[in-house]
C-alpha positions in Angstrom: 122.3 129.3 114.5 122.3 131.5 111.4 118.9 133.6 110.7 118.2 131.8 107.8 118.5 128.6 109.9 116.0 130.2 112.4 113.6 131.1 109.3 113.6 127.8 108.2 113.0 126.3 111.0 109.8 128.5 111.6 108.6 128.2 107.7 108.4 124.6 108.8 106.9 124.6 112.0 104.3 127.1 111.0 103.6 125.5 107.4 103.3 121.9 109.2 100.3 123.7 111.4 99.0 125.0 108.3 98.4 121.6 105.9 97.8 119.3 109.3 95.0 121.5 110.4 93.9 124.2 108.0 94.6 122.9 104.4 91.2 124.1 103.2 93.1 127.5 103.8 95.1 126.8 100.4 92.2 125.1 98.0 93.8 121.7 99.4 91.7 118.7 99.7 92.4 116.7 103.5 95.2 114.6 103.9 95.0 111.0 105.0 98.9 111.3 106.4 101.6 113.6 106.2 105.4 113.4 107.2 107.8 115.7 107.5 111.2 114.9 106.0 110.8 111.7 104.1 113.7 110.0 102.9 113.4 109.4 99.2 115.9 107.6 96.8 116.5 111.4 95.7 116.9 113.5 98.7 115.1 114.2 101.6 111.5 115.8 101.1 110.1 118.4 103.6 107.0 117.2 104.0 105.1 114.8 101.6 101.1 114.4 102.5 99.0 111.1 100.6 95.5 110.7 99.0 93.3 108.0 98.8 93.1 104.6 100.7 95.0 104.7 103.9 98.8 103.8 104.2 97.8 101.5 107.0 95.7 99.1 105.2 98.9 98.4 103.0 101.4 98.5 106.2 101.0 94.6 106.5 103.4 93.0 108.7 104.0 90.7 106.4 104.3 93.7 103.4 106.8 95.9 106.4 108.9 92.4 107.4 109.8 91.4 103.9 111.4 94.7 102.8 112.6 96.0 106.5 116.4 95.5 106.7 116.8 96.9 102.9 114.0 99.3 101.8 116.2 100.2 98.8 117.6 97.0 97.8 113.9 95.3 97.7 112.1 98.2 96.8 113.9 98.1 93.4 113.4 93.9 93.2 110.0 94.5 93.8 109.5 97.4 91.2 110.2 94.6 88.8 108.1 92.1 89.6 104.4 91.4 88.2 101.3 89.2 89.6 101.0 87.4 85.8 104.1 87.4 84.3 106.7 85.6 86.2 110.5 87.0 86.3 113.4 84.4 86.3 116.2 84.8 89.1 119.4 85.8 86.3 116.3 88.8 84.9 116.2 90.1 88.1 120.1 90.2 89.1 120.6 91.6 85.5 118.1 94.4 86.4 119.2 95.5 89.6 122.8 94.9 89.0 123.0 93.1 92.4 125.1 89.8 92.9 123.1 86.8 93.0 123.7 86.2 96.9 122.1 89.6 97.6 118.7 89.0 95.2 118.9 85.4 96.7 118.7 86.7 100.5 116.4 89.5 99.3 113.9 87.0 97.7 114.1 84.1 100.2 112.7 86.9 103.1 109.7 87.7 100.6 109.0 83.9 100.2 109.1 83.6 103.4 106.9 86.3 104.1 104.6 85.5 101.1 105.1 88.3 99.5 106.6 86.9 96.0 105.7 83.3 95.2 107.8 80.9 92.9 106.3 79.1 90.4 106.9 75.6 88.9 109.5 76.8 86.5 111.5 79.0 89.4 110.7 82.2 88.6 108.6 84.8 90.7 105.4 86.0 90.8 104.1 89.0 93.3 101.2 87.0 95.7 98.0 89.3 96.5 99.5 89.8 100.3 101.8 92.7 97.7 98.9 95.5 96.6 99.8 98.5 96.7 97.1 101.0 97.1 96.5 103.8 94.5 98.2 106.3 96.7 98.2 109.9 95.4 101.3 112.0 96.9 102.0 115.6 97.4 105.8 117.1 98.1 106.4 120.2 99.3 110.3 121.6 99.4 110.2 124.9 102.0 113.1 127.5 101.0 114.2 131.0 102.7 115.4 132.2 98.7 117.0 129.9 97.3 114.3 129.5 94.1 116.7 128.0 91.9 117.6 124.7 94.4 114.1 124.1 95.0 113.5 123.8 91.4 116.2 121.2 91.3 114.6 119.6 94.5 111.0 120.0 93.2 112.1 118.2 89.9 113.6 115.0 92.0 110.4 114.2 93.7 108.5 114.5 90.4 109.8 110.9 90.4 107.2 109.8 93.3 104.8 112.8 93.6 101.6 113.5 91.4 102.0 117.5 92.5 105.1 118.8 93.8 104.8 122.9 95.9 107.8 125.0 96.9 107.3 127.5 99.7 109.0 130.7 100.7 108.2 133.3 102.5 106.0 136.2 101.5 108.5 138.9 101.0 109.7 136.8 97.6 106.8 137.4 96.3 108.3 139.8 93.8 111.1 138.4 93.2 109.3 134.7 92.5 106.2 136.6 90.4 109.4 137.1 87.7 110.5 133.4 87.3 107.1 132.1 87.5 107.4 131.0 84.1 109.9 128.7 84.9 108.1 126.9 87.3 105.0 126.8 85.5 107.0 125.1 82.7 108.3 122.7 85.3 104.6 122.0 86.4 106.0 122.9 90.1 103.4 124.8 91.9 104.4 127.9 94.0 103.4 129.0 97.5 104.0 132.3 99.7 104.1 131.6 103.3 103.3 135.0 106.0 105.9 134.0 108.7 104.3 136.7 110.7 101.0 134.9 110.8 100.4 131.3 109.8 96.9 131.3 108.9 98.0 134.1 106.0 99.2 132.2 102.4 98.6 132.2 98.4 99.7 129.9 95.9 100.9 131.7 93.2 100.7 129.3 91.0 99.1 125.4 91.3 100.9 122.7 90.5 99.8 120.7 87.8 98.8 116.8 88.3 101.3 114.3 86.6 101.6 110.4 87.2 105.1 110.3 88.8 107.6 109.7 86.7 109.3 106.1 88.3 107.5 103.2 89.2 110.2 102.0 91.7 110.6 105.9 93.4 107.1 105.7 93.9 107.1 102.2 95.4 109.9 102.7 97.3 108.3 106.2 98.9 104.8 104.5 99.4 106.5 102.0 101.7 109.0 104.6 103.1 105.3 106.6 104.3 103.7 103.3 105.4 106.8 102.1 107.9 106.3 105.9 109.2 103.0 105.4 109.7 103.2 102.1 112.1 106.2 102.8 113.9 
């Protein structure tokens, strides 16, 4: 295993410590959950941590079993549906570009699940078991040096987070203090980590609070952290 490998792999353990048990440490409110590598629909984030009402009291067996064999696919069917304004079968296969056996099989498991209801005319309506709770996340890419990738990274999970961090280690503090303008353009927040000691951090710059950029990102990474959360 390289160094850098073996760096990274302490930056995580250490930072994980850090925002599970001291986040006060940082200015940082307390978490209701945090994960460590979620899968998003762009890339893999290191950690992301939520706000507000618990991902539990949304992780319905019901909510879990209609989207559990094809997070993706029904993530972005769901994404497009409302509770008062009902969406026809050929809108929905437009929208997704899937064929109508796929939106058919995808819809008939949240019927059956009463999830999505169908009204009199055939179309679809979201049923009040689907209410997503006004969940508030945080992403956080760890990186050894490479400042320019986590930007790029930081920027994808804009499309799910309300604040996105990088960390690196403290000895780029210099190095990072010169492109600081960069990420404060990008809104991305910017933390040095002591790998020495834990307990010893400072955000060089906070992250500012933005409504993430894509509806179905969101969705699908709210119910990515809830099935994480019950199994």
């Amino acid at each position: 295993m390289s160094t850098d490998a073996i760096s990274e792999r302490v930056l995580s353990e250490r930072f994980e410590i850090l925002i599970r048990n001291e986040s006060s440490q940082l200015g940082f409110p307390k978490f209701n959950s945090i994960h460590k590598e979620v899968v998003c629909l762009q890339g893999v984030a290191d950690f992301v941590a939520t706000l507000g009402p618990k991902l539990r009291s949304f992780a319905s067996e019901k909510v879990l079993g209609a989207v559990d064999s094809g997070l993706d696919s029904s993530a972005r069917i769901l994404s497009l549906l409302k509770h008062s304004s009902p969406r026809s079968e050929d809108f929905i296969t437009k929208k997704t570009g899937f064929s109508q056996k796929t939106v058919r099989a995808l819809i008939g498991k949240m019927l059956d699940k009463n999830v999505i209801r169908k009204t009199a005319k055939g179309n679809f309506l979201l049923t009040s078991e689907w209410n997503p709770p006004p969940i508030e996340m945080w992403a956080f890419e760890l990186k050894i040096s490479n400042w320019k990738r986590a930007i790029y990274q930081a920027m994808q999970y804009k499309a799910f987070a309300s604040r996105v961090y990088t960390v690196f280690p403290k000895e780029k503090e210099k190095l990072l203090i010169s492109k600081l303008e960069l990420f404060r353009n990008m809104k991305i927040g910017v933390i040095v980590f002591d790998l020495q000691n834990g307990n010893v951090s400072k955000i060089l710059l906070k992250a500012t609070k933005e409504a993430p950029s894509s509806h179905l990102h969101y969705l699908y990474t709210v119910l990515q952290m809830a099935s994480l959360e019950v199994h």
